[in-house]
N, C-alpha and C positions, 0 to 999 in steps of 0.2 A: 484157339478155338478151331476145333475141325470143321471142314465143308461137310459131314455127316450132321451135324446138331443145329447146321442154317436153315430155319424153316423155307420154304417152296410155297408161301402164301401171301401175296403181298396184301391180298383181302383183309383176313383176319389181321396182320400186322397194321394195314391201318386202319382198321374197325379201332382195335384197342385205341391208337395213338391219337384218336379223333377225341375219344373220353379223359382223355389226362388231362394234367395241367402244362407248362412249358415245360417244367421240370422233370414229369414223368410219375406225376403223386394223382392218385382218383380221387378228386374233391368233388360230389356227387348230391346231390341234394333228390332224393326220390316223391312222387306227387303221382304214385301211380293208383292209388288209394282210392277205393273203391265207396260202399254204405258208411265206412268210419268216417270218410271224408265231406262227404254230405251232411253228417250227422254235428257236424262242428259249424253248419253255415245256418243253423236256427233254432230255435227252440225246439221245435216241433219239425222233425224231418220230415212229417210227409207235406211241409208246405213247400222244399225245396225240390227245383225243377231241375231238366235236365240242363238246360240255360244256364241257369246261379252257378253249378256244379262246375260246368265250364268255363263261365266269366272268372269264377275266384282260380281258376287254374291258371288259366291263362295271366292273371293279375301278378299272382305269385311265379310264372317264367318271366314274366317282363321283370317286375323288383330285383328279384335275387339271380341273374343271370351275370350280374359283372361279378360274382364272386364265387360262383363254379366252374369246372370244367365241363360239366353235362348235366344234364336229366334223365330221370329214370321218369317215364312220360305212360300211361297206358291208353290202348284204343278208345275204349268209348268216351274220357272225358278229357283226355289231355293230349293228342296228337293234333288237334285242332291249331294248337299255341306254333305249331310249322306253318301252317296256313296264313293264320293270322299276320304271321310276323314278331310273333313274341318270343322266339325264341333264336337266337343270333346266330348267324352262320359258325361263326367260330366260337361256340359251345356246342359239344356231342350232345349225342343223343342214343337213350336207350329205351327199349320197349318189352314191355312181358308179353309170354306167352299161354299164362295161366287164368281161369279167370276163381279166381280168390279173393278174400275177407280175409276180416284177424278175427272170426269167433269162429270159434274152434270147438264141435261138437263130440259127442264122445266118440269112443273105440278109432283102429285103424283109418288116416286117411289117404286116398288117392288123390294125383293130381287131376283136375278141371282143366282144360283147358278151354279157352276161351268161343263159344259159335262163333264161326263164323269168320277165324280169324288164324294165320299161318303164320310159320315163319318167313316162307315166300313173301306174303307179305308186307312183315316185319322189314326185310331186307328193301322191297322197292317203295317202301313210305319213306326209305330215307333214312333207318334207323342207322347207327351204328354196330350194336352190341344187341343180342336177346338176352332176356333174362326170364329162369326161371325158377319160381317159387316150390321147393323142393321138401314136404312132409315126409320126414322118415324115422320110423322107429324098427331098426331091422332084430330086437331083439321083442318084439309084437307078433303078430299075425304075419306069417312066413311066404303066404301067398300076394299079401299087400306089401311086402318088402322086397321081393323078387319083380311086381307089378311097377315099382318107383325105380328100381335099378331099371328095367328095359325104358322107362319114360326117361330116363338122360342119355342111356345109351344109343335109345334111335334120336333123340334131339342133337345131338352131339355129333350123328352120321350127315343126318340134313344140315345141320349148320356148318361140317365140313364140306359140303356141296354146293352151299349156297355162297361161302368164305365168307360166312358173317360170324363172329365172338359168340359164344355161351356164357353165361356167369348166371351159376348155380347158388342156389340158397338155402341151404337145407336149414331146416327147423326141426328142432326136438321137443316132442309135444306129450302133454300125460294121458297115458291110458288108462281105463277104466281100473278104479280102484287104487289108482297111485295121488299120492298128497303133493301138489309141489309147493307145499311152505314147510315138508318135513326135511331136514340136514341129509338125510339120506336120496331122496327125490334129488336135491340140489346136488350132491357128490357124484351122483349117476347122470344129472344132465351136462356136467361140465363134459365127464368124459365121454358121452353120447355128441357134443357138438365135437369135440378134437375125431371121433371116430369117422362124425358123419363127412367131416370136410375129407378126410383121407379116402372116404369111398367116394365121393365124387370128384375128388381129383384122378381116381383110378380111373373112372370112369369117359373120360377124354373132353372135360370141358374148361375151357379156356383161363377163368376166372373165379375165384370165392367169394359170397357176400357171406361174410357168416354173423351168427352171432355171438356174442363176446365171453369167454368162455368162462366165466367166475363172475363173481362181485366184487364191487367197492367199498362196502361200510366200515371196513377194517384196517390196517395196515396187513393184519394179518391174511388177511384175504385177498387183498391187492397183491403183496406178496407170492400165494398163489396163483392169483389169475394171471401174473407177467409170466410164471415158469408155465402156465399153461398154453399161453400165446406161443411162447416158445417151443413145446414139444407139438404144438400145430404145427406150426413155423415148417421144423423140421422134415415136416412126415408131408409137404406139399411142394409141387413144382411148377405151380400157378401163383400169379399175385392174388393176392388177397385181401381184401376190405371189412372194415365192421360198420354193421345194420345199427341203426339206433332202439328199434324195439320199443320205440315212444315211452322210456325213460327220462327223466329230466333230464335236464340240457345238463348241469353241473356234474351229475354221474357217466354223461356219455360221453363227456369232455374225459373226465378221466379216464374212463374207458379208451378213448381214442389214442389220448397218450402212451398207456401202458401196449397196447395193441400195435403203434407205430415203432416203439421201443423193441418190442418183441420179432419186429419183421412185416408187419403190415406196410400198405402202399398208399392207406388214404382210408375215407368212411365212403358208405353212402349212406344218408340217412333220411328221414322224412319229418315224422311229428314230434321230434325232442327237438328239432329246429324251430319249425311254422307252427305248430299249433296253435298257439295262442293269436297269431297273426291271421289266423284265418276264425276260430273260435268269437273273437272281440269284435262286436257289430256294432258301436261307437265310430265313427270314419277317421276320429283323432286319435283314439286309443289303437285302434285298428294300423295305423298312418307310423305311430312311436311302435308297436310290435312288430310291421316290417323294418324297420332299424333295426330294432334287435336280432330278428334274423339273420341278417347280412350281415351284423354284429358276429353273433355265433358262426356265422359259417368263415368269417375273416380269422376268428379263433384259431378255427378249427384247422383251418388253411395252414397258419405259422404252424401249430402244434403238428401238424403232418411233417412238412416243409423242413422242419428243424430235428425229428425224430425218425421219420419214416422211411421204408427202401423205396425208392423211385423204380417203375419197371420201365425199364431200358431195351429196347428194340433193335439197337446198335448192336450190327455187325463189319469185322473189318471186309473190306470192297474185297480183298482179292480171296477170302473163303464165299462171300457174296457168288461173285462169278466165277468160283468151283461149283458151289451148290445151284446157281443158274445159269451155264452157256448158253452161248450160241445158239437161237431154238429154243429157248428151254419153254416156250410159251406153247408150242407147240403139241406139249405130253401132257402139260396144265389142264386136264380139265374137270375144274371143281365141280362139276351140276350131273355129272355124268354118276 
């Protein structure tokens, strides 16, 4: 390895290495989850306060933190569990920057980002890593796809300044007058996730959360969706993770595997894990569904662990101190 290719950031290097496992696998469990998440804690959501929203957050960092590397945590319900103490020194920690839902209205979307709320900030609550939630359909409305490229491109400048991680999640969403239960719909969104990940790796951001680029119902399909993991794979020079998309846990399992198979480095995922453990308002039923959770995510762990590319940070020392002398802290300045 040359001293040309040793990054000059020991920020971002250890932003990432904060979120791995020992190994170097993303085992991630996300709860940044917005109205959807509320919506599972009663019958009737507008009995659910902002309190409930945050106790069952905080409930779910404390359960399932012996069998992640981090969380994916967002402001207003879930950075609290730092405070608290529910969430362990030695599990990372990640924060969005978007403020977003999963209903999805028609035509072109832009990103929200959140009032009130920075990446500056992100960086001194403690976070590790930003993440942002990334709609794009660049073959849509040309002014909304030039509008989402400049939102990671200047994300991407300030998280270079700030030396905190990016990890991008682009979503590929139907626009008006497209069917997505037609064969066709589904053949154009595979290749719209493998496209989107390539433009946002151009793009200068650190990490992919994507989503999984095929289906499972098939052999046949499974089939495709490994070679399609793979020509991602290829066309990317960032580690890369898969979202669960609150699919059942049995399909994301698979999904994971094929995706580890293919070059991925871990999941992060949210409601194909917990759902039901936050859903079930029984305190025993409740009580057996966090088991299962930590169940599923130990799964998930091996299946990583046993399939996946580890992302390795390791450089040898003496290209190290080609690419950092004497001084070198001196020229360093990320915020400038």
């Amino acid at each position: 390895m040359s001293t040309a290719v040793v990054p000059q950031d020991p920020g971002k290097i250890r932003g990432l290495q904060r979120v791995t496992s020992e190994a170097g696998f993303f085992e991630i469990c996300a709860l940044d989850h917005l109205s959807d998440f509320a919506e599972l804690l009663a019958p009737d959501p507008a009995t659910v306060t902002f309190a409930d929203v945050v106790t069952a957050k905080d409930a779910l960092v404390r359960a399932l933190s012996p069998s992640v590397s981090a969380f994916l945590l967002d402001a207003r319900y879930g950075l609290h569990a730092v405070v608290s103490g529910a969430l362990p020194g030695r599990v990372g920690l990640m924060s969005t920057i978007e403020d977003e839902d999963y209903s999805i209205p028609p035509g072109p979307r832009r990103t929200r980002y959140r009032k009130g709320w920075s990446l500056r900030q992100i960086k001194l609550a403690g976070a590790d890593v930003a993440k942002l939630l990334w709609f794009y359909r660049p073959d849509g409305d040309a002014g909304t796809a030039e509008h989402q490229r400049h939102v990671v491109r200047s994300l991407a400048g300030e998280c270079a300044r700030l030396s905190l991680p990016l990890v991008v999640e682009p979503i590929w969403y139907p626009l008006p007058g497209e069917d997505p239960a037609s064969a066709e719909w589904k053949a154009a969104r595979v290749d719209g996730i493998i496209a989107s990940a390539f433009e946002a790796n151009s793009l200068g951001v650190d990490m992919l959360k994507v989503e999984f680029p095929g289906y499972v119902g098939s052999q046949q399909e499974r089939d495709n969706a490994a070679a399609a993991c793979k020509e991602l794979d290829s066309g990317v020079n960032v580690p890369w993770v898969i979202l669960s998309a609150g699919v059942g846990y049995e399909d994301f399992r698979t999904q994971v595997e094929i995706a580890c198979r293919s070059g991925a480095s871990g999941y992060l995922a949210g409601r194909s894990i917990w759902r039901d453990a936050v859903s079930t308002h029984d305190p025993a039923a409740r009580e057996a569904a966090v088991a299962r959770a930590r169940g599923r995510l130990d799964e998930l762990n091996a299946i990583t662990r046993a399939s996946g590319r580890p992302y390795v940070t390791a450089h040898r020392l003496a290209d190290v101190i080609g690419a950092m002398p004497d001084g070198w802290f001196a020229n360093w300045h990320p915020s400038d």
